[in-house]
Structures are given as C-alpha cells and as structure tokens.
RODO-2510 file (C-alpha; in nm, 4 decimals, decimal comma):
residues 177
     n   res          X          Y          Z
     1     x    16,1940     3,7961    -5,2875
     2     x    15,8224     3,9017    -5,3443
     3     x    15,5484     3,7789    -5,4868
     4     x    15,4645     3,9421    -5,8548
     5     x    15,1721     4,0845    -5,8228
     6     x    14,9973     3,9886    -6,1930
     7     x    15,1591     3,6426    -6,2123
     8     x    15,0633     3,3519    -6,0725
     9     x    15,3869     3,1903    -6,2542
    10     x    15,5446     3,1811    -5,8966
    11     x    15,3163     3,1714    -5,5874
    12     x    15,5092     2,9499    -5,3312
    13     x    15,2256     2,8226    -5,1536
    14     x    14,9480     2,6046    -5,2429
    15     x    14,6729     2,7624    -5,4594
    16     x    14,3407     2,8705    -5,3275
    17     x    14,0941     2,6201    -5,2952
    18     x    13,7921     2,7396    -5,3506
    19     x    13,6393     3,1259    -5,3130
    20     x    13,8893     3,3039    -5,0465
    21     x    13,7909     3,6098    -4,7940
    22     x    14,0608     3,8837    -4,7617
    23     x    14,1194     4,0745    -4,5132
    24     x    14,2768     4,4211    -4,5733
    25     x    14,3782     4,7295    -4,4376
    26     x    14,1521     5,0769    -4,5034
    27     x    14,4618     5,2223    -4,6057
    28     x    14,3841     5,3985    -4,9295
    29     x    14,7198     5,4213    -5,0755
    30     x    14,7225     5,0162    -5,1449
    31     x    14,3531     4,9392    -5,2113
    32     x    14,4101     4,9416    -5,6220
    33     x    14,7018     4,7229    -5,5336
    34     x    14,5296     4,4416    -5,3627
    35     x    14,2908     4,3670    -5,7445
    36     x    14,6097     4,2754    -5,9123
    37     x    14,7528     4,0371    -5,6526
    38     x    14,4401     3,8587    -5,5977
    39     x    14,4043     3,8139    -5,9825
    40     x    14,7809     3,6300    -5,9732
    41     x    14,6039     3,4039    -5,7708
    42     x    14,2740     3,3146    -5,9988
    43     x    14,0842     3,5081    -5,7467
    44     x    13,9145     3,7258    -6,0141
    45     x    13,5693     3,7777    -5,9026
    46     x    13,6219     3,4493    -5,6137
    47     x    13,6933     3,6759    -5,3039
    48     x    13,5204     3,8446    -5,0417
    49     x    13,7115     4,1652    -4,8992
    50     x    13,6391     4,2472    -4,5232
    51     x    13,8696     4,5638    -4,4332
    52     x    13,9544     4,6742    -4,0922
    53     x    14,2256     4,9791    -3,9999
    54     x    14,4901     4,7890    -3,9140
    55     x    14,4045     4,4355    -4,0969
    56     x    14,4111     4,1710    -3,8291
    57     x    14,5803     4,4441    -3,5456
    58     x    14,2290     4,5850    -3,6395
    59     x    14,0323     4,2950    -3,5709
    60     x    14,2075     4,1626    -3,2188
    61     x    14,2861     4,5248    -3,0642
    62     x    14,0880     4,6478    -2,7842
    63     x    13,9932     5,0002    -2,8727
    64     x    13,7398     4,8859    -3,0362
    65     x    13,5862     4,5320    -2,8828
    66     x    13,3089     4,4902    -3,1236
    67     x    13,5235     4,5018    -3,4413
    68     x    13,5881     4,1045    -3,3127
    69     x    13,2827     4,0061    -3,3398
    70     x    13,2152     4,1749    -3,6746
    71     x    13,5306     3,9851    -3,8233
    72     x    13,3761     3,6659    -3,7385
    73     x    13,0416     3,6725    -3,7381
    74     x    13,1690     3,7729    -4,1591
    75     x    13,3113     3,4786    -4,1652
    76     x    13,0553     3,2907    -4,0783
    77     x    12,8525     3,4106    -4,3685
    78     x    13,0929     3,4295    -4,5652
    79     x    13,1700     3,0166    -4,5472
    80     x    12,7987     2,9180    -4,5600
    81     x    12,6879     3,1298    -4,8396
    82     x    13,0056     3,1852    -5,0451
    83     x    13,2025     2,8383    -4,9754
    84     x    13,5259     3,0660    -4,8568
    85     x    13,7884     2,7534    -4,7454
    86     x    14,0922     3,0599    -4,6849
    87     x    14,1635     3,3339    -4,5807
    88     x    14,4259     3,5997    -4,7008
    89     x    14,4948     3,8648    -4,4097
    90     x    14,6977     4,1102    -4,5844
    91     x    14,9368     4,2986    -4,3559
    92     x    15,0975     4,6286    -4,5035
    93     x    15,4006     4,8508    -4,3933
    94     x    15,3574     5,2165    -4,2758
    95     x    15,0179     5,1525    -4,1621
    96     x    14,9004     5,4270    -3,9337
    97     x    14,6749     5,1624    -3,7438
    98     x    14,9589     5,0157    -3,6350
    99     x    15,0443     5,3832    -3,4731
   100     x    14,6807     5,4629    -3,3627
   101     x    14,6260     5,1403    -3,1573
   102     x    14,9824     5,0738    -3,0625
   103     x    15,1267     5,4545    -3,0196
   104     x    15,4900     5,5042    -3,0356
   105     x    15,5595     5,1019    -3,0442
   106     x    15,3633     5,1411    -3,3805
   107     x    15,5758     5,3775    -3,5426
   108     x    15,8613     5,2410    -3,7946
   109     x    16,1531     5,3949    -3,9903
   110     x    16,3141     5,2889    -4,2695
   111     x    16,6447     5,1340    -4,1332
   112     x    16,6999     4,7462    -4,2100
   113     x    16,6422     4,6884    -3,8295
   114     x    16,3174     4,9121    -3,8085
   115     x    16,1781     4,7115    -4,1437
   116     x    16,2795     4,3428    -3,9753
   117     x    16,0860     4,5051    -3,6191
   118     x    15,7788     4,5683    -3,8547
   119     x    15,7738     4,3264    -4,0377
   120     x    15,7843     4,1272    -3,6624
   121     x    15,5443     4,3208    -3,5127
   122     x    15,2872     4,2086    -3,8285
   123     x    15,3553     3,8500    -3,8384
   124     x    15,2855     3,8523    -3,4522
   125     x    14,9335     4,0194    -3,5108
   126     x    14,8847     3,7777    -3,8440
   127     x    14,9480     3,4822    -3,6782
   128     x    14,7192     3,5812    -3,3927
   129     x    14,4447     3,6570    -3,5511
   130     x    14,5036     3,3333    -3,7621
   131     x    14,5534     3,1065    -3,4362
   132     x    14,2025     3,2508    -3,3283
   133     x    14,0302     3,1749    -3,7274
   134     x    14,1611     2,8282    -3,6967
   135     x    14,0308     2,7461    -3,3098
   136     x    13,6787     2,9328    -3,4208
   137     x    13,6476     2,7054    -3,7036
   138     x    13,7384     2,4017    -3,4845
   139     x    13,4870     2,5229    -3,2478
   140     x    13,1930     2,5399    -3,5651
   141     x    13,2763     2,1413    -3,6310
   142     x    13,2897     2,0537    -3,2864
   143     x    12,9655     2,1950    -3,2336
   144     x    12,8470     1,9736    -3,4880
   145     x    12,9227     2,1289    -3,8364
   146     x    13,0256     2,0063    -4,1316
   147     x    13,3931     1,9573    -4,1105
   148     x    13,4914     2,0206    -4,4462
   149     x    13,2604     2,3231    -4,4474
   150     x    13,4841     2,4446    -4,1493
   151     x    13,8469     2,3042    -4,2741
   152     x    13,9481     2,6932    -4,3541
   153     x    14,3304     2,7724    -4,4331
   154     x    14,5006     3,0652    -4,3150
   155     x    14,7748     3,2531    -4,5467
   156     x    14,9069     3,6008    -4,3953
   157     x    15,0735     3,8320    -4,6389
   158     x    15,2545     4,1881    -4,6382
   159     x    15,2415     4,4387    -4,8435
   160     x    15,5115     4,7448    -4,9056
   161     x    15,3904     5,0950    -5,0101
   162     x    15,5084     5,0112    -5,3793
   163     x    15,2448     4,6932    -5,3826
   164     x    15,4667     4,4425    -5,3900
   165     x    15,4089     4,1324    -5,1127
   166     x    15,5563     3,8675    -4,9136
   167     x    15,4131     3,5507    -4,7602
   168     x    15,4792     3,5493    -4,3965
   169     x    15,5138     3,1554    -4,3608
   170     x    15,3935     3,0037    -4,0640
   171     x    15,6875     2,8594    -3,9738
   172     x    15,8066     3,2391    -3,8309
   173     x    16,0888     3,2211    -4,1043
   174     x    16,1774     3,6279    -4,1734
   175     x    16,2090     3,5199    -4,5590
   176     x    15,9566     3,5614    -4,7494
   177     x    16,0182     3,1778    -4,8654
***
C-alpha cells in the first residue's frame, strides 16, 4: 500500500518533528514528485533537499569518495542553522545510479522477483547510509554536543516512476507497513 502523496490523512509513521533534510535522487523524471509528498507531511517550506545520483547509493559509493563528506558536512549545517531533527532519504526505482555505480547488479526488470530484488538492493543502501547518520550524530554528542541538537531520526522511503512511495521500515519488513 503506498503512501498518498497530497495527504497526510495516512502517514504510518510518526510525524516530523521539526524542519527535516531530504535526500533525493538527481533523477529528473521524479523531482516535481518529491513537492507533493513532502507537503502530505507539513513539510511546506520546512525541508532542506540535498540530492546525490543515486540518493544514499550516491552518498556511500566509492566512485566518488568526496561525495561522503559533502553529505555530512550538509548535515552538519543543516542541524545547527536550520534545527533539521530527520532525515528523509528517498530511494526511487529505475534509477540509473543504481546501474552506473553498481553495473549489471544495478539493472532491474519489471518481474515481481526483479521489483522485490530492487526494492532489496535500496533498503540495503538506505539503511546504510542511515546506520552511518545515526553513529555520526552519536559521535557530535559524544564529542560534547548538545544531545538533543544531535537526537536526528532516520526515515528511508521509495519512490516508483508514477510518484507514488513506500516507507521502508526499519524493521527490514518488504511491506510497506
């Protein structure tokens, strides 16, 4: 079952705190679709948008080190001048990312089990990327800062080619709740 995009009638996980930074994928057939799912959430004009080919694939590959560093040295800002307590990484099917940095093992079809191996392959790069957000953030209040400056939430999301999105829970569960 997905998320509607507009309505924030049924949103199955807690509601945003405060101001939230997404992170998205270049892709430009999905950028218009991103406004209308962050305004189901309240999120009209209360979110930052970092965007990386490949969302959080993007941040954590290797091709390109620095990218890393980029990600969080945003973050950083973006919690001390903008109050961000989560982050929305916002996964999305077909991405050509996925192909680029991963090659052949990044390349999907359209068959149930292809969509379940995608839809795998982006909750394993989600939940990576949101494993290292929550360790850097317990590294910023064990280095002395202000712990519920740092206390930043993790939700990771994907998106089909029509706009319409599912929450991958972190509890690895394939539905979408």
């Amino acid at each position: 079952m997905e998320i509607h995009r507009t309505s924030s009638n049924f949103r199955p996980y807690p509601p945003p705190r405060k101001n939230v930074l997404l992170l998205s994928c270049m892709d430009l057939r999905l950028i218009d679709d991103l406004v209308p799912f962050m305004e189901g959430d309240n999120l009209t004009n209360r979110y930052d948008q970092l965007v990386f080919a490949g969302s959080a694939l993007g941040v954590i590959q290797q091709d390109h080190e620095s990218w890393y560093d980029v990600f969080f040295q945003h973050l950083d800002i973006a919690v001390q001048l903008h109050q961000i307590q989560d982050v929305y990484i916002m996964e999305h099917r077909d991405c050509g990312a996925y192909a680029k940095f991963l090659g052949q093992n990044g390349k999907y079809g359209d068959s149930p089990h292809e969509l379940k191996r995608e839809e795998k392959d982006h909750r394993k790069f989600a939940f990576q990327l949101h494993d290292e957000i929550a360790s850097h953030c317990a590294r910023k209040i064990a280095d002395g800062g202000d712990a519920e400056m740092w206390d930043v939430h993790v939700r990771c999301f994907l998106m089909d080619l029509r706009g319409s999105v599912i929450w991958l829970k972190d509890d690895g569960s394939d539905e979408a709740w």
